[in-house]
C-alpha positions, 0 to 999 in steps of 0.5 A: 512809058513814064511810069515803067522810068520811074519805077526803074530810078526808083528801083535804082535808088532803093539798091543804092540806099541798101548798099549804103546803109546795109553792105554786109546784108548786100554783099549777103544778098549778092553772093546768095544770088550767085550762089542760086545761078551756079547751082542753076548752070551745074543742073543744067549742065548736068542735064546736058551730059546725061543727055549724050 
């Protein structure tokens, strides 16, 4: 279990420092990743309305 603690701080850490030294390339990064799960939910809900 120690090693799964460590490579969590260490993930931890490592978006820390890119927020800190990239903040565009992050901000980038967070709104690409949302971007991915709406599009994700309006599949899905779309999905679910063809179904009825």
């Amino acid at each position: 279990m120690p090693a799964k603690k460590y490579i969590t701080w260490a993930a931890a850490a490592f978006v820390a420092f890119y927020v800190i030294t990239q903040p565009d390339g992050a901000a980038e990064s967070v709104e690409n990743a949302a971007m991915g799960i709406s599009s994700a939910a309006d599949s899905l809900a779309t999905f679910v309305n063809s179904l009825a």
